[in-house]
N, C-alpha and C positions, 0 to 999 in steps of 0.2 A: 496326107499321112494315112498311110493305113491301120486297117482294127488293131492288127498285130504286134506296132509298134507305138503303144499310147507312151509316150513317158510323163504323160500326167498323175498315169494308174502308179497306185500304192503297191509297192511291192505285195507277195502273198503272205506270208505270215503275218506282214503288219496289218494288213486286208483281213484277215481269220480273227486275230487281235481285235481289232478294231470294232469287227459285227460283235464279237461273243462281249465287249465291253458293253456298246447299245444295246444288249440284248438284256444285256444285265440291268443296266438302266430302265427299262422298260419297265422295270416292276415301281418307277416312281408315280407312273403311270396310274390311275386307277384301275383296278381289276378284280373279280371275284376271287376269293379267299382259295389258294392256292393256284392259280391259273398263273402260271408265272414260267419264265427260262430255266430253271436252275438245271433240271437234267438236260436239255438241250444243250446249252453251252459247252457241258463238260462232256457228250455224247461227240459233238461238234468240233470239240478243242482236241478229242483222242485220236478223231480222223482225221483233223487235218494238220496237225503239227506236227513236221518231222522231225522235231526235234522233242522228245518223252519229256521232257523234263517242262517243256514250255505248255505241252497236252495238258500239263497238270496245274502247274501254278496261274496260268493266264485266267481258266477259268476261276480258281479260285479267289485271286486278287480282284476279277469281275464280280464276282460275290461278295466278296469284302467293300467295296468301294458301295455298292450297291447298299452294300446293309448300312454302311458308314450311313451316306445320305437320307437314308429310311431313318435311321436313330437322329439324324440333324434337325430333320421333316416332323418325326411325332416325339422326341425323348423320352420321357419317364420311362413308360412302360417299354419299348421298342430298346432302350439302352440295356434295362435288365438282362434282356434277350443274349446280349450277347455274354456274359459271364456265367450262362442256363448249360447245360448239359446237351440242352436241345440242337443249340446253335453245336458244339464239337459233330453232331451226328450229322445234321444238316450238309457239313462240311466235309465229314467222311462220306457222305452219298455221293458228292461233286467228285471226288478223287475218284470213288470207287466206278462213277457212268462213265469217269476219263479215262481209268483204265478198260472199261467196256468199247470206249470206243475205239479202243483200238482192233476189236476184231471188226471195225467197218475201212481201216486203212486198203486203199486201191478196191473196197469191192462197195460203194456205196451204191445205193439203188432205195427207189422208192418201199420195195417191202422190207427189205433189209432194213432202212432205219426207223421202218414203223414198228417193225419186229423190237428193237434195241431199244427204242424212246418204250416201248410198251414193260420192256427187262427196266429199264430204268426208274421205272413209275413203281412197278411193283415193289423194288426195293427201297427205293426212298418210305413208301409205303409200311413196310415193312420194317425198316429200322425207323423211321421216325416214331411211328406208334408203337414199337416194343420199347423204346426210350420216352415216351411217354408213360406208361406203363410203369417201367422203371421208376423213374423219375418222382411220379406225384402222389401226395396220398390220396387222392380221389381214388385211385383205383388198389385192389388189396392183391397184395403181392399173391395172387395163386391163378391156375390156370381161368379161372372164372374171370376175376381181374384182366388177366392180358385178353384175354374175347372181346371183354364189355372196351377195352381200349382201339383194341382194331377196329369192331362193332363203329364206336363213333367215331374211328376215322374215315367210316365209309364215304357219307357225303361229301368228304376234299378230293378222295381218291380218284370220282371224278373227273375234278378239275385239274388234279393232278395230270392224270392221262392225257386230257385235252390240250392242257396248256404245253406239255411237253410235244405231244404232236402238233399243233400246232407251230409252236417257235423252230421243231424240224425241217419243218418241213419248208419254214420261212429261211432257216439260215440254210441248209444244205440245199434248197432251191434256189436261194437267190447266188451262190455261190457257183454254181450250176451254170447259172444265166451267164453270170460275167463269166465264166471260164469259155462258155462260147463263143460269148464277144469279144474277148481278147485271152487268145490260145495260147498265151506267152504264161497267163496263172495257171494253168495245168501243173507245167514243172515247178512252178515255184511252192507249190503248195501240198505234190502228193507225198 
């Protein structure tokens, strides 16, 4: 049988589906504090799902399931999380990398999506810690306040970076791969 015709291979959406799920999973994984998929998947899911509507929910039901487990795994604290303010923005950053990735649809490339995972970091960055900000009293509602919040988001932001390129470069590379090896996911997936 040749490469061309595996019919053991998972169709392609199920295939896109299926890494951005593992990918999400990953974070049950031990990891440094923010080193995790979250903008990769949804960077991920805008490029490769032709159908918009699937760009969007997949990754975030990938998030969901994710967090689900994480709250299964620590409770108390991990449960609050989700009825926090924090968690709504966490999850508008996923929508909002999905809709980013769609300026990677048919033009993906190594700079291009270091370029987007780096767009992507920033604003999670950026809405996470102005929703922090918001959010606590530790910090006093005035421009001084949102600095001193950004300020100590610096050290995740980091690993934010990191972890977002990294999980790019693992899921739009490994995608990469098998579309060589079997030329039949090209179509199925652009």
């Amino acid at each position: 049988m040749s490469r061309t015709a595996s019919p053991s291979l998972v169709s392609g959406p199920l295939l896109v589906a299926g890494m951005i799920v593992l990918a999400a999973l990953s974070r049950l994984l031990p990891h440094p504090p923010n080193f995790s998929p979250v903008e990769a998947i949804a960077l991920f899911g805008g490029a490769y799902f032709a159908r918009r509507h699937f760009a969007l929910w997949v990754p975030l039901a990938a998030m969901l399931l994710s967090d689900l487990a994480l709250g299964l795994l620590h409770g108390g604290l991990y449960a609050d999380y989700f009825f926090s303010a924090g968690f709504l923005l966490v999850y508008l950053c996923i929508a909002a990398s999905a809709l980013l990735g769609f300026g990677l649809r048919g033009r993906v490339g190594a700079l291009r999506v270091g370029a987007y995972s780096l767009l992507g970091s920033v604003l999670f960055f950026l809405v996470t810690n102005f929703g922090a900000w918001l959010g606590s009293p530790m910090y006093p509602q005035t421009a001084e306040g949102l600095l001193a919040a950004y300020v100590a988001g610096l050290p995740f932001f980091q690993n934010t970076v990191l972890g977002t390129l990294f999980y790019s470069a693992l899921l739009f590379g490994s995608l990469a791969w098998l579309r060589r090896r079997h030329p039949a996911l090209a179509a199925q997936t652009a």
